[in-house]
C-alpha positions in Angstrom: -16.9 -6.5 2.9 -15.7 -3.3 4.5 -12.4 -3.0 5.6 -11.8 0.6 6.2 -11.9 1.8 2.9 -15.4 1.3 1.3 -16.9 4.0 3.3 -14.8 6.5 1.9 -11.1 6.2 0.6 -9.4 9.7 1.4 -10.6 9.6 4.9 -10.4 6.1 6.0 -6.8 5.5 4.7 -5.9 8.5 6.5 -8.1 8.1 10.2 -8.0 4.0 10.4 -6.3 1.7 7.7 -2.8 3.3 8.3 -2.9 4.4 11.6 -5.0 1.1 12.5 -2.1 -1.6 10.9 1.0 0.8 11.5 -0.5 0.7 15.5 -0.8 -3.1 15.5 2.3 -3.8 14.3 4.3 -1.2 16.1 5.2 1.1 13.5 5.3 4.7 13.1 3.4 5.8 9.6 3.9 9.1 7.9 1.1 9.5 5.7 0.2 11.6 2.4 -3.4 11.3 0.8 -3.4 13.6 -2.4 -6.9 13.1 -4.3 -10.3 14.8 -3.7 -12.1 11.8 -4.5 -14.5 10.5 -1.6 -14.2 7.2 -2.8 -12.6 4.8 -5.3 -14.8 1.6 -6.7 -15.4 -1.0 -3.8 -12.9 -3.8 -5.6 -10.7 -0.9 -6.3 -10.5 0.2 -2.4 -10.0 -3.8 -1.4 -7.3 -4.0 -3.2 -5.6 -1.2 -1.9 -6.4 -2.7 1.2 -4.7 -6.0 0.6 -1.9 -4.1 -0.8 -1.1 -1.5 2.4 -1.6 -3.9 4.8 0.6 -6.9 3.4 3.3 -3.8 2.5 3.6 -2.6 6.3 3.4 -6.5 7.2 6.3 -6.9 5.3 7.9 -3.6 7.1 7.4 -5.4 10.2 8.7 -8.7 9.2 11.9 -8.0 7.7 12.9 -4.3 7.5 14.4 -3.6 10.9 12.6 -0.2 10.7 9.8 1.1 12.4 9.7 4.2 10.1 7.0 3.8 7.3 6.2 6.1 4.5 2.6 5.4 2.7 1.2 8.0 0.2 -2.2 7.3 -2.0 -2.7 9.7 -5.0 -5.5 10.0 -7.7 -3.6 10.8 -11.4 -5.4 10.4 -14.9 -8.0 7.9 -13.0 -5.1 5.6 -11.9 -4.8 5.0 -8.2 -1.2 5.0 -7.4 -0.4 3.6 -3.7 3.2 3.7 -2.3 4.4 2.6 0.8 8.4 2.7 1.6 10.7 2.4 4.7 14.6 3.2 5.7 15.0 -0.4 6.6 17.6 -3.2 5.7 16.4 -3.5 1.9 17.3 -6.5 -0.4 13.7 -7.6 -0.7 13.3 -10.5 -2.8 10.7 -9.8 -5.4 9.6 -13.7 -5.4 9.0 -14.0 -1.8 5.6 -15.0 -1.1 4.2 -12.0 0.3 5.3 -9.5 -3.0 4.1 -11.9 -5.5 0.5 -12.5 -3.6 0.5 -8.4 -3.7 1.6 -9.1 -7.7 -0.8 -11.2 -8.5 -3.6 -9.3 -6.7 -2.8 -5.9 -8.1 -2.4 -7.8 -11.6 -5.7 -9.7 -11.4 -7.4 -6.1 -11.2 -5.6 -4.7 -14.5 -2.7 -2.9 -12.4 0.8 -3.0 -11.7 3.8 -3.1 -8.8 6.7 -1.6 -8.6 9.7 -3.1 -6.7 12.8 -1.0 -5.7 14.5 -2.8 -3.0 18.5 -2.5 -3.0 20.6 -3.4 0.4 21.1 -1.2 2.3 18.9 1.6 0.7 15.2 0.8 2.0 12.2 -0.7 0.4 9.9 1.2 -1.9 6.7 -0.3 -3.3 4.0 0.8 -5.7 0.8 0.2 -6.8 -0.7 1.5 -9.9 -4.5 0.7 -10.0 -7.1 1.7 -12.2 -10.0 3.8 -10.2 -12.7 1.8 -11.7 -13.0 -1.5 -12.2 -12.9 -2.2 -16.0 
C-alpha cells in the first residue's frame, strides 16, 4: 500500500504528502525534512502517514488556523515527526482523533507527544523507531 511515502520518505513527504493534505484541506504547510535517508521501513513510513495526515485533519477541524508547521527528522534511528499550528489550542488528549494517532504510534513501539494549552497552539509529536522491531 503506497501512500506517498513508500517510494521514498525525504522526497515524498516533502513533494506530495504535505503539500497534497495541506492543499486539500486549505492549509498553508511550512515544511522541514532533516535526514539523508531515502527511505524509512514500509510500516514505518505508513505510520507516519496515518500520523501527518490525521494531525493536519485535526488543524483543519478545530484550530482556526490555516498556518501549519510539520518537520520529519532522522536521530539515533528514531523517526521523530512534528506537526504544530498557531491556532486556538486546548486539544483534548482523549478525543478520538489523538488517541487513534496514540494507539497507532504505540502499536509500532513509539510514542506521542501532546502540548496543547489555550490559547498557545497545538504541537504534536511522533517518535518512531526507523525499523520495525
Amino acid at each position: 500500500m503506497d501512500h506517498g511515502l513508500v517510494r521514498g520518505s525525504r522526497d515524498q513527504v516533502g513533494d506530495r504528502v504535505v503539500p497534497g493534505s495541506a492543499q486539500r484541506l486549505g492549509l498553508t504547510a511550512h515544511l522541514t525534512v532533516r535526514t539523508a535517508e531515502p527511505r524509512f521501513s514500509p510500516s514505518a513510513e505508513k505510520t507516519i502517514y496515518f500520523f501527518i495526515s490525521e494531525a493536519l485533519t485535526n488543524v483543519y477541524k478545530h484550530a482556526q488556523t490555516d498556518q501549519v508547521w510539520v518537520s520529519l527528522r532522522l536521530v539515533d534511528k528514531i523517526i521523530i515527526a512534528e506537526v504544530r499550528d498557531d491556532g486556538v489550542g486546548g486539544a483534548a488528549p482523549t478525543g478520538r482523533g489523538l488517541t487513534g494517532m496514540h494507539d497507532r504510534i504505540a502499536a509500532f513501539g513509539g510514542h506521542l507527544d501532546i502540548a496543547s494549552h489555550p490559547g498557545q497552539g497545538t504541537r504534536l509529536t511522533a517518535s518512531l523507531p526507523a525499523e520495525a522491531s
